[in-house]
C-alpha angles and dihedrals in degrees: 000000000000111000143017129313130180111197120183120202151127133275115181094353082300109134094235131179127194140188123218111187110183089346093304120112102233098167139031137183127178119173104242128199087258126093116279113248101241080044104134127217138187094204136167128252109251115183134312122257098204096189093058093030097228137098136236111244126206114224133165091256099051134287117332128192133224121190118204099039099168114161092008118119127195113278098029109129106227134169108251126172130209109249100184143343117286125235120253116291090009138107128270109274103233135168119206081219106092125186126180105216130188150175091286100005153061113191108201118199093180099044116052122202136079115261134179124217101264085224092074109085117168096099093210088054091054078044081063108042089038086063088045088055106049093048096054084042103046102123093018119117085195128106118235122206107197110204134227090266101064083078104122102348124128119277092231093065098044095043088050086048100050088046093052087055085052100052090044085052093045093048090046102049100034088058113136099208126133107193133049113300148170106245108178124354119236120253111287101222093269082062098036085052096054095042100045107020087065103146111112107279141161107250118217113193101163125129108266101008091133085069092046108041086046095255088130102060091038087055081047089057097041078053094063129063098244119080110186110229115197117267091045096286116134131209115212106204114194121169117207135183092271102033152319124294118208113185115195118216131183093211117200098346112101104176124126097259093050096116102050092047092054096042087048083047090045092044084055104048107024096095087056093054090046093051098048093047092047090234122159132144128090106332124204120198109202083195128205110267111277142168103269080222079075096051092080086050091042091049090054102040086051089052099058090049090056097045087068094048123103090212106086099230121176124209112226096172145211135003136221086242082054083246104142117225146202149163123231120195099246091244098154139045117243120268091221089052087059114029102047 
């Protein structure tokens, strides 16, 4: 099945979205029992850890923890916001830097000022949207961050957009509350779905679509530990307690250049079968043999897949073993934690 298709569902009573681009699952979202990221807090400071310069913060759903704490004593109340999920047995990753964030806007309460999405080019269109701007935030100390996909769309939905972000800022942080609380609760996947997957899709909402638009056999494949590449390679995908292990294999091809071919595949779909999976963390590629002449042409080649990812992902580089390595914001939470 040729373009793109976003069907929201439900697996297990979990409200689930996912997004089917030419047939092939490329993205994935389950709400999960942990806190959303996006999910706001007004939480307690706990105690310092100086060796790791953050502090332990008290909220209403368990320990969370803020790095760069500089000038905050224990006791003091502060706004905090989830960022990803936490690993098993840890703290809640927060920043004390919110942000309410929307189909078309970002409303910044920390950071004044009024930006366009540098993606958008056409300088009478950021004309546009800058007027657009100006008008919804009139009165407003907050920043806005209009995103790429304001381009071309009507001024009444941005402007009611950009008003719905306000009043969620003005609620949050006008809240009267003195003890730790749960302010504003993070998007479940259906409005994940319609805020990030933005580019223009058919949507499927239908009762048992995941069975009928194949969502179903692509999640039985992300549960298991082989992902197929194109031209017969395989990745094998294992989490472990420290990281996640990507071995990279040629399959059946057993031409000279196999190595290179499957390590260029993998550099090309391995943010997918990260994504789909929910796996973050520190990644280690143990990559098919190749000629080091073809690591400057497989580092670029990963990094343009990973421009386009969702998921932040940073390249650390080679080993002295020639393993490759990375670290993905834990962003999701991992399909195996919630679909036994």
């Amino acid at each position: 099945m040729k373009g793109r298709t976003i069907v929201l569902d439900h697996i297990e009573n979990r409200e689930a979205a996912a997004l089917m681009v030419d047939g092939q699952l490329d993205d994935f979202l389950i709400a999960a029992d942990a806190p959303a990221p996006g999910t706001i807090y007004r939480a307690r400071a706990d105690r310092p850890v100086k060796g790791q310069g953050g502090m332990f913060l008290t909220t209403p759903d368990g320990p969370a923890f803020l790095r760069q704490i500089k000038g905050l004593a224990p006791g003091a109340l502060m706004l905090v916001q989830v960022t990803g999920y936490a690993e098993p047995g840890k703290a809640l990753p927060v920043t004390d830097r919110v942000l309410f964030k929307s189909r078309y806007a970002i409303v910044t309460p920390d950071a004044p000022g009024l930006n366009i999405s540098r993606s958008i080019h056409d300088e009478d269109e950021r004309d546009r949207l800058l007027e657009i701007a100006h008008e919804s935030m009139e009165g407003s100390s907050h920043g806005l961050i209009l995103r790429s996909c304001c381009e071309g769309e009507g001024a009444a939905e941005i402007a009611e957009d950009i008003g719905a972000m306000l009043a969620h800022a003005d609620q949050v942080l006008n809240d009267p509350g003195t003890e730790p609380e749960l302010l504003l609760e993070g998007d479940g996947p259906h409005v994940l779905a319609w805020r990030d997957w933005t580019d223009p899709a058919e949507v499927v909402t239908q009762p048992g679509s995941f069975e009928t638009h194949g969502v179903l056999d692509a999640l039985d494949v992300a549960r298991g530990i082989s992902e197929p590449l194109p031209g017969g390679g395989y990745l094998y995908i294992q989490p472990t307690r420290a990281l996640v292990a990507v071995d990279v294999n040629t399959g059946s091809d057993t031409s000279m250049a196999a190595g290179t071919k499957v390590n260029f595949a993998c550099a090309k779909g391995l943010a997918r079968a990260l994504r789909v999976r929910g796996l973050g963390g520190q990644i280690t590629l143990d990559l098919a043999p190749m000629p080091k002449k073809d690591r400057r042409g497989f580092e670029a080649s990963l990094r343009a897949a990973l421009k386009a990812d969702s998921v932040e992902t940073t390249l650390a580089g080679w080993t002295p073993l020639g393993h490759y390595e990375l670290q993905r914001k834990r962003g999701r939470i991992p399909l195996s934690e919630v679909l036994k």
